[in-house]
N, CA, C and O atoms as CSV, one atom per row, in Angstrom:
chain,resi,resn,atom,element,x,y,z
A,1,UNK,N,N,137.182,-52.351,-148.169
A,1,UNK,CA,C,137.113,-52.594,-149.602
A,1,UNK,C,C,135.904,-51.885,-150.221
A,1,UNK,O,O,135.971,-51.579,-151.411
A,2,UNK,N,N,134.818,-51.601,-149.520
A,2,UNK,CA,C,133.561,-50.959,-150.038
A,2,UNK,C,C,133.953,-49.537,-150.159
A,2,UNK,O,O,133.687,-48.748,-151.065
A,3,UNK,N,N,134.602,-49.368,-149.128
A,3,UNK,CA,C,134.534,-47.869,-149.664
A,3,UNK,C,C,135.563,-47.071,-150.805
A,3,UNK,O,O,135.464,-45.963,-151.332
A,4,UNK,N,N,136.750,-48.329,-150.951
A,4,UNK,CA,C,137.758,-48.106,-152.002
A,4,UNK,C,C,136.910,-48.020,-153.597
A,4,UNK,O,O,137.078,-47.428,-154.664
A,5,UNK,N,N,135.865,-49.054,-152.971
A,5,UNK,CA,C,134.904,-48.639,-154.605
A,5,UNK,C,C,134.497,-47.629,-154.858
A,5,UNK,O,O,134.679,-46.943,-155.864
A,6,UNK,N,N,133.436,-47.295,-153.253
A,6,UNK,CA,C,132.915,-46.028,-153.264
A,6,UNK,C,C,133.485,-44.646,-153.925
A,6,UNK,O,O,132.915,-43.673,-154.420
A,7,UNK,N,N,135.006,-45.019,-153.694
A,7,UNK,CA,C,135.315,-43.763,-154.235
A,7,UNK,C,C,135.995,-44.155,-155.387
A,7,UNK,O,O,136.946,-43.467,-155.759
A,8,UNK,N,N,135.682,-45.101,-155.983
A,8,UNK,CA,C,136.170,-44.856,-157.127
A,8,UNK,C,C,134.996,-44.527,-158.014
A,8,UNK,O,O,135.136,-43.866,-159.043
A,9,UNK,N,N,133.705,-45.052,-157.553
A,9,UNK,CA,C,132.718,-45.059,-158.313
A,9,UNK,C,C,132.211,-43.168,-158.187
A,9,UNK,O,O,131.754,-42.555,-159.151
A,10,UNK,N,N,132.406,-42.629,-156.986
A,10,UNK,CA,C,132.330,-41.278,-157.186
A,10,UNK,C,C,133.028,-40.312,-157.959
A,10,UNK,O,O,132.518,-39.327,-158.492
A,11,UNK,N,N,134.225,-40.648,-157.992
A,11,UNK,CA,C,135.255,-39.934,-159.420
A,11,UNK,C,C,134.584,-40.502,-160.275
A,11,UNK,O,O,134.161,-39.554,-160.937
A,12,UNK,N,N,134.169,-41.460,-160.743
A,12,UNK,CA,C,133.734,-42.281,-162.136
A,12,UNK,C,C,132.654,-41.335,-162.171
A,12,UNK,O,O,132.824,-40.390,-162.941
A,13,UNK,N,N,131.705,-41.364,-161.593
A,13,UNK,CA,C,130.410,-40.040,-161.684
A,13,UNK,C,C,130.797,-38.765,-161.816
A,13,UNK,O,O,130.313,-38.227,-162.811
A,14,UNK,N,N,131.540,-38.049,-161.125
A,14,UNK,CA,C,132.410,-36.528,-160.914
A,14,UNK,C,C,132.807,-36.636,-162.534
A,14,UNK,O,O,132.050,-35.922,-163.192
A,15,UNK,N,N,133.577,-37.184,-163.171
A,15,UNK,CA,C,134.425,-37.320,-164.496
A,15,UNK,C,C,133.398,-37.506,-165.406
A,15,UNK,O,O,133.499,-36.966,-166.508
A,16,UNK,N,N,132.142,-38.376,-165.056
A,16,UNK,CA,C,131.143,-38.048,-166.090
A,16,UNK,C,C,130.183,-37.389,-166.742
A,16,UNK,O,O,129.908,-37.404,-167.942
A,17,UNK,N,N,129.455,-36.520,-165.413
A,17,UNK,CA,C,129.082,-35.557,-165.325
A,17,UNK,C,C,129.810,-34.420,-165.564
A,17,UNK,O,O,129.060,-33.459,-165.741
A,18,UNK,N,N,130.863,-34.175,-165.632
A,18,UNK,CA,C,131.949,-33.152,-166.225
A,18,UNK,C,C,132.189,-33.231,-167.260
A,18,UNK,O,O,132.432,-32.139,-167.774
A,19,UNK,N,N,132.265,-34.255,-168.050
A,19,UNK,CA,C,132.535,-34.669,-169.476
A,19,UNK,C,C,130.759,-34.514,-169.894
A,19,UNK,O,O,130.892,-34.553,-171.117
A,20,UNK,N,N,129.631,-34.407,-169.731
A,20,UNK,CA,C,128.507,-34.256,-170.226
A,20,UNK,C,C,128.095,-32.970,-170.135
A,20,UNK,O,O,127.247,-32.519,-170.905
A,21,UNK,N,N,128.763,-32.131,-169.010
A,21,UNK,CA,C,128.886,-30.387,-169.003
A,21,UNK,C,C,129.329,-30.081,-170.469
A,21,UNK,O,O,128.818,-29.624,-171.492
A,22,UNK,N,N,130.757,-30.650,-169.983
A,22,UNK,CA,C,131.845,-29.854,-171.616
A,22,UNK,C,C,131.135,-30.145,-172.634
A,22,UNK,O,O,131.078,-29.228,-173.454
A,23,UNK,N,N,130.523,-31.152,-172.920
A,23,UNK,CA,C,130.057,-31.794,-174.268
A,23,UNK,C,C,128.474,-31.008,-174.737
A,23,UNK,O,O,128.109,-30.867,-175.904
A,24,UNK,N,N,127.659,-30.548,-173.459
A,24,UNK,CA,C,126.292,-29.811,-173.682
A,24,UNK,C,C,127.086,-28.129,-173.900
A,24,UNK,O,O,126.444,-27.586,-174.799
A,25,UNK,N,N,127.883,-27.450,-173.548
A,25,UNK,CA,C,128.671,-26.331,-174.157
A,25,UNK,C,C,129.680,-26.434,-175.436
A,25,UNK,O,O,130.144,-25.420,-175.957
A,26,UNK,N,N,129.963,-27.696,-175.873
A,26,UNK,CA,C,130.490,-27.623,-177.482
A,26,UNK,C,C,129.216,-27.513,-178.154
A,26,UNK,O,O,129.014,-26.968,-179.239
A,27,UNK,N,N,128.581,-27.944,-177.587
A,27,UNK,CA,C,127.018,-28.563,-178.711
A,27,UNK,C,C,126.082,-26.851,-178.963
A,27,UNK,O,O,125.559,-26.615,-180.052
A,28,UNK,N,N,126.019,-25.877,-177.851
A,28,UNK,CA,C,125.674,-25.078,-177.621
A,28,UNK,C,C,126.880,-24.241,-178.281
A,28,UNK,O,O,126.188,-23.554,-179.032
A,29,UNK,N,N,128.182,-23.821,-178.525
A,29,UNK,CA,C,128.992,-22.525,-179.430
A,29,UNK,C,C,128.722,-23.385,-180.834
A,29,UNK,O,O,128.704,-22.811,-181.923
A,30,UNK,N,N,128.501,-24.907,-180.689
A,30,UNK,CA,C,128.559,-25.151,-182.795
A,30,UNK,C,C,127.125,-24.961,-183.089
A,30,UNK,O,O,126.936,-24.526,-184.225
A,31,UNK,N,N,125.836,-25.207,-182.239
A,31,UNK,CA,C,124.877,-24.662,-182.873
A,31,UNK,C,C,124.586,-23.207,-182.957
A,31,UNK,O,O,123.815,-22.785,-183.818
A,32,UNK,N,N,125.245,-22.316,-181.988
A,32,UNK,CA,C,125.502,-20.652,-182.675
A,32,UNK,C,C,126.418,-20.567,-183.803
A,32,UNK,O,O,126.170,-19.896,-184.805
A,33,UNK,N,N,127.077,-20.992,-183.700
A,33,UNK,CA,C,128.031,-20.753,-184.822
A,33,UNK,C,C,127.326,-21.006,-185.956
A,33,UNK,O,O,127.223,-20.059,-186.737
A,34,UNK,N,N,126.659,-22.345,-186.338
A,34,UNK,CA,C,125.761,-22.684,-187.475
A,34,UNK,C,C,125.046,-21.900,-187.864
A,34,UNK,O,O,124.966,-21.512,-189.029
A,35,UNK,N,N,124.353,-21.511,-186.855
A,35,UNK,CA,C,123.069,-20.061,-186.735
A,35,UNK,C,C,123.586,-18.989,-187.433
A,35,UNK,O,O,122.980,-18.382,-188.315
A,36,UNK,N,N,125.045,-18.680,-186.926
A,36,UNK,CA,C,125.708,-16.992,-187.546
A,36,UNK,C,C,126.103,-17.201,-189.148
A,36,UNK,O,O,125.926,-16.337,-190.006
A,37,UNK,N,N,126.799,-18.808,-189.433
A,37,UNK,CA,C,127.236,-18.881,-190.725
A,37,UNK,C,C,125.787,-18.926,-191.257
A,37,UNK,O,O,125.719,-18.269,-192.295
A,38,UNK,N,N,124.561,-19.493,-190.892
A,38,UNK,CA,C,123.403,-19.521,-191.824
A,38,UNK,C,C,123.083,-18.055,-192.060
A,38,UNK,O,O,123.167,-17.544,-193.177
A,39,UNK,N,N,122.769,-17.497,-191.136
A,39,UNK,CA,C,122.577,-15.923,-190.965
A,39,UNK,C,C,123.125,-14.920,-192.122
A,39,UNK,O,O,122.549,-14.147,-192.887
A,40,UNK,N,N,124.440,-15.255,-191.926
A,40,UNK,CA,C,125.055,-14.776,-192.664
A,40,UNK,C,C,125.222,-14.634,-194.541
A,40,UNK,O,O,125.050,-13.757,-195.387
A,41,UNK,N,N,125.667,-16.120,-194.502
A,41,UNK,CA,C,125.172,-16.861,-195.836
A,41,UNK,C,C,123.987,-16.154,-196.221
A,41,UNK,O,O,123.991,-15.315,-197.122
A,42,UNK,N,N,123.117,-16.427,-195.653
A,42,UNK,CA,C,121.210,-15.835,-196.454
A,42,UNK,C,C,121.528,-14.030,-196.885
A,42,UNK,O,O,121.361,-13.519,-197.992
A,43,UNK,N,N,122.021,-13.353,-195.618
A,43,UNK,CA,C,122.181,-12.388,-196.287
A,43,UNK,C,C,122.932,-11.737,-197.446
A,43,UNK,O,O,122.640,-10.785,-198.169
A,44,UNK,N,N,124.080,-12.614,-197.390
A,44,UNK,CA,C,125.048,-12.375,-198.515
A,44,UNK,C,C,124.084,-13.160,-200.282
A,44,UNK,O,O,124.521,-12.959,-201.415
A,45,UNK,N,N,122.936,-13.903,-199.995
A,45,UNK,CA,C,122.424,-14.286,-200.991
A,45,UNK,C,C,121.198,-13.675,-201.214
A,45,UNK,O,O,120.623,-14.006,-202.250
A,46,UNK,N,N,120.577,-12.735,-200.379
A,46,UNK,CA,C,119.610,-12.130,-200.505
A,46,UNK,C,C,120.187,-10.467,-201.297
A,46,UNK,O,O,119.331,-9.601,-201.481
A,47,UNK,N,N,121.184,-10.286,-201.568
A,47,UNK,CA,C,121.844,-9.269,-202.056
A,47,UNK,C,C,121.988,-8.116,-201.882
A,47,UNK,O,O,121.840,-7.298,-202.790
A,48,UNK,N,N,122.416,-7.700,-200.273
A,48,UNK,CA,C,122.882,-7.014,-199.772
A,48,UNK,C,C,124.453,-6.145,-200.159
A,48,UNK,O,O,125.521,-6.668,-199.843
A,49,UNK,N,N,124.409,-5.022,-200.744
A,49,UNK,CA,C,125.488,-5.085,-201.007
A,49,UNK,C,C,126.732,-4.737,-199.978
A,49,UNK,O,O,127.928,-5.027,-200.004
A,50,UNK,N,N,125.816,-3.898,-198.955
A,50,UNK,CA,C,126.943,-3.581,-197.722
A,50,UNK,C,C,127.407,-4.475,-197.206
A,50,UNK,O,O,128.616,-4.402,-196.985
A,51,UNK,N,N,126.524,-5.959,-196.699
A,51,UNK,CA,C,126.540,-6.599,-196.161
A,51,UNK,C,C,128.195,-7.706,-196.614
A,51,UNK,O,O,129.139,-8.087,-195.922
A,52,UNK,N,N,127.879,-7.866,-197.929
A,52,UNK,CA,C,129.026,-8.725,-198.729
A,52,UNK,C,C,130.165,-8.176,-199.005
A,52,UNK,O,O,130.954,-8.965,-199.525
A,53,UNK,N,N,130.760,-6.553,-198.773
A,53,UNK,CA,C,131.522,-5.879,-198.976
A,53,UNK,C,C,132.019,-5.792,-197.745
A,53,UNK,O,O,133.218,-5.553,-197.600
A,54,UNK,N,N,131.339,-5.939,-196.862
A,54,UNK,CA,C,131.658,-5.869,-195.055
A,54,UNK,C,C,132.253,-7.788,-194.777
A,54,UNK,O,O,133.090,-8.148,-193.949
A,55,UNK,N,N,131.549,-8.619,-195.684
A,55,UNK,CA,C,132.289,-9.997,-195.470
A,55,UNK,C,C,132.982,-10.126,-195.825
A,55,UNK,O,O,133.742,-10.716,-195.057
A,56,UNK,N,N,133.615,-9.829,-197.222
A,56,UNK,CA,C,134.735,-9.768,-198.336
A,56,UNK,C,C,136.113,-9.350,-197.510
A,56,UNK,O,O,137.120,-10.031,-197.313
A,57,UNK,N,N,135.799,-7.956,-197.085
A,57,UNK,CA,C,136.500,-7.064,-196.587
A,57,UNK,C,C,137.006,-8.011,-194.793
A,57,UNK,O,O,138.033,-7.791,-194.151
A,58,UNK,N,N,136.045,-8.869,-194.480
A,58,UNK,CA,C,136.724,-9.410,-193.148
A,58,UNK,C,C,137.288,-10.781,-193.534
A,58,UNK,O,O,138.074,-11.333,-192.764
A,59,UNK,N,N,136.952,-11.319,-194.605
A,59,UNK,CA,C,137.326,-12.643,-195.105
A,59,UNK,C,C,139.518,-12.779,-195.878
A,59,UNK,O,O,140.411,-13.626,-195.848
A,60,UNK,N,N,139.300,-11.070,-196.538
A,60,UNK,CA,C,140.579,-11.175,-196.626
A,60,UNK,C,C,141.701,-10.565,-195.720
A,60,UNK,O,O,142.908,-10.802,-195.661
A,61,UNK,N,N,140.681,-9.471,-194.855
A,61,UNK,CA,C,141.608,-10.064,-193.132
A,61,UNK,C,C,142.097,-11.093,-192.942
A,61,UNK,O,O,143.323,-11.197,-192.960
A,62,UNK,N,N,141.433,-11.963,-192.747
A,62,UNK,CA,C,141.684,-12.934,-191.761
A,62,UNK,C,C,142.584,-13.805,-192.957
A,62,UNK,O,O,143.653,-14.280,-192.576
A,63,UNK,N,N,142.218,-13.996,-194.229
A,63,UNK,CA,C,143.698,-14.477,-194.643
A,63,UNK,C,C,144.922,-13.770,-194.442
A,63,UNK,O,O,146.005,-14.250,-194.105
A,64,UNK,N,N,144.601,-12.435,-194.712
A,64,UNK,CA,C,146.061,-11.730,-194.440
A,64,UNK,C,C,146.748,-12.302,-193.245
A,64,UNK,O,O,147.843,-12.859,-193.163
A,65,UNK,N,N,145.603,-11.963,-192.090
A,65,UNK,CA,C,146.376,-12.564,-190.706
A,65,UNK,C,C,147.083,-13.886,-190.493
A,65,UNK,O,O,148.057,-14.123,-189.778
A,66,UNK,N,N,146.394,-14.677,-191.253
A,66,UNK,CA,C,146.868,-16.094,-191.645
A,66,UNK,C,C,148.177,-16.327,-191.776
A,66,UNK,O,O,148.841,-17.303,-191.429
A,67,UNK,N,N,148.557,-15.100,-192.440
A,67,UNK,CA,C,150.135,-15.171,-193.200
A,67,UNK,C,C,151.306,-14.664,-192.760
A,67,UNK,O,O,152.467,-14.851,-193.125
A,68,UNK,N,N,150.650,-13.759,-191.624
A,68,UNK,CA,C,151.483,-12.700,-190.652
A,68,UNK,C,C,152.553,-13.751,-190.166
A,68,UNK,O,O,152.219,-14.924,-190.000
A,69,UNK,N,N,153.700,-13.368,-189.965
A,69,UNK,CA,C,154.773,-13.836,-188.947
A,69,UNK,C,C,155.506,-13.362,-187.829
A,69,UNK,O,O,156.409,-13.983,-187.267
A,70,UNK,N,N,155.038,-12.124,-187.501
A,70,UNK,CA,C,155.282,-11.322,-186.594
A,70,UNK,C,C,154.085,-10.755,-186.244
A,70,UNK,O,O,153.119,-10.796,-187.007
A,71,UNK,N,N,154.044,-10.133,-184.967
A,71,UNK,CA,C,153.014,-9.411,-184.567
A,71,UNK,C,C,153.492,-7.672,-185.088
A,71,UNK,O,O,153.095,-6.848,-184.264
A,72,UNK,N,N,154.099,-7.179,-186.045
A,72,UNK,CA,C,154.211,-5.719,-186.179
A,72,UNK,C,C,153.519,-5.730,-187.537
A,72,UNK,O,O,152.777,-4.785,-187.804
A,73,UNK,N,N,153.755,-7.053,-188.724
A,73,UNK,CA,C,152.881,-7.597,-189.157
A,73,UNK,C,C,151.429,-7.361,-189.519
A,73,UNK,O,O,150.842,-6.766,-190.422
A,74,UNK,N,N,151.102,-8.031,-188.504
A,74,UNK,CA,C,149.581,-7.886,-187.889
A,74,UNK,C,C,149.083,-6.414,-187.056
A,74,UNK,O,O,147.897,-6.086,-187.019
A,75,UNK,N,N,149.708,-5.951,-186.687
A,75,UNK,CA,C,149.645,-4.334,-186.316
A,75,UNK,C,C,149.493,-3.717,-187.752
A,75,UNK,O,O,148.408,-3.183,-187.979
A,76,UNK,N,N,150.428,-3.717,-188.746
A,76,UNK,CA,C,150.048,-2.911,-189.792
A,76,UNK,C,C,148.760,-3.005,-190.737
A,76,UNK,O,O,148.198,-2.117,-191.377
A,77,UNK,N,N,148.395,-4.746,-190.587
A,77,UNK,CA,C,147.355,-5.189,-191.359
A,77,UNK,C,C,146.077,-4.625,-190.653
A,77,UNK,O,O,145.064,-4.192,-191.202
A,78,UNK,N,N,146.312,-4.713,-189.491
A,78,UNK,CA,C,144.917,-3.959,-188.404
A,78,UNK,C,C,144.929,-2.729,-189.177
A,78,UNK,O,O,144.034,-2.547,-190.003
A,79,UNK,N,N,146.157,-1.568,-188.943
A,79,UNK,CA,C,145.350,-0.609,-189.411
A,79,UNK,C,C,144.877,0.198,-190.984
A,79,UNK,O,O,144.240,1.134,-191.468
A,80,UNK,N,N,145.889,-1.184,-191.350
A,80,UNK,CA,C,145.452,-1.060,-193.190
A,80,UNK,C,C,144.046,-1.240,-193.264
A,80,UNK,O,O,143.420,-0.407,-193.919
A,81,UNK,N,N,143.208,-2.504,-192.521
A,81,UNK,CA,C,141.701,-2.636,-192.566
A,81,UNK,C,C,140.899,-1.641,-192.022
A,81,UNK,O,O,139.755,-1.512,-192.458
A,82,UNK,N,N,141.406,-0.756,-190.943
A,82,UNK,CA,C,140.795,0.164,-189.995
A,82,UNK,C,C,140.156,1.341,-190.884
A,82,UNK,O,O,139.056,1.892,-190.841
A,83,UNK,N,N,141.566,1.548,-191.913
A,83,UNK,CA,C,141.336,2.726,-192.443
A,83,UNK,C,C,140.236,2.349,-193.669
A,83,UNK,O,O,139.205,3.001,-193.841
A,84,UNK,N,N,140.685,1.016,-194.615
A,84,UNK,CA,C,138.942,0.483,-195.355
A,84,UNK,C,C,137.867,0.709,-195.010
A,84,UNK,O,O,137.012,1.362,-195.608
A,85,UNK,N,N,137.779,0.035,-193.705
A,85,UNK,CA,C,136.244,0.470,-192.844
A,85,UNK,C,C,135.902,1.968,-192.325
A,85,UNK,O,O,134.812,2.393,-191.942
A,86,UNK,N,N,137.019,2.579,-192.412
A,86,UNK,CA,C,136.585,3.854,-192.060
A,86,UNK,C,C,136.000,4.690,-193.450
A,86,UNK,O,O,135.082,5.510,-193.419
A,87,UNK,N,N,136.879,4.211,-194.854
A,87,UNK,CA,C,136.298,4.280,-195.747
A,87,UNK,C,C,134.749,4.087,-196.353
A,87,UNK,O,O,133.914,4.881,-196.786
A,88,UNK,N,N,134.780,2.696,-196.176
A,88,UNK,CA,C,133.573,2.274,-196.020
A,88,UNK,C,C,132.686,2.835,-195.220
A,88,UNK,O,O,131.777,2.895,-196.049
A,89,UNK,N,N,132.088,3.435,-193.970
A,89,UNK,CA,C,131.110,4.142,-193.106
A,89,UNK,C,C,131.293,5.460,-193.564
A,89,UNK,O,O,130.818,6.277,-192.775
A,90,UNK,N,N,131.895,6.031,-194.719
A,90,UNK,CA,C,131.821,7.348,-195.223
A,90,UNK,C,C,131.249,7.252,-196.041
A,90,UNK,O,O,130.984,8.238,-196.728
C-alpha cells in the first residue's frame, strides 16, 4: 500500500513540476511580446515615418490574411505585399 502512494505521489510531483515549466515559458513569450508591442507602440509615437508605414503596411496584411479562404488566396496577397515592400526599400 506504501508504495501505491509512492507512486502516486511521484506522478503528482512529475505533473507539477511540468505544469510550473509550461507556466514559467507562457510567462516568458507574454512578457516578450509586451516588450515588442511596447517597443513598437513608442516608436510609432515618437514619429517615425518609415517605421509606421512598415506597421500599417503589415497590419493590413494580416487582415487581408484574415479573410483568405484558400491558400492561392494567400499566395497572391504574399506577393501583392512583396512587391509594396519592394517599393518601399526603393
Amino acid at each position: 500500500m506504501t508504495l501505491f502512494w509512492a507512486a502516486i505521489s511521484a506522478v503528482l510531483v512529475f505533473y507539477f513540476r511540468e505544469s510550473i515549466k509550461v507556466a514559467h515559458q507562457q510567462r516568458n513569450i507574454t512578457s516578450k511580446l509586451d516588450a515588442y508591442l511596447v517597443h513598437w507602440s513608442l516608436k510609432i509615437i515618437e514619429g517615425d515615418d518609415t517605421v509606421f508605414k512598415l506597421s500599417s503596411v503589415g497590419l493590413s496584411w494580416a487582415e487581408k490574411h484574415q479573410n483568405c479562404n484558400s491558400i492561392e488566396e494567400v499566395l497572391k496577397i504574399n506577393e501583392e505585399f512583396k512587391v509594396k515592400l519592394q517599393e518601399m526599400k526603393s
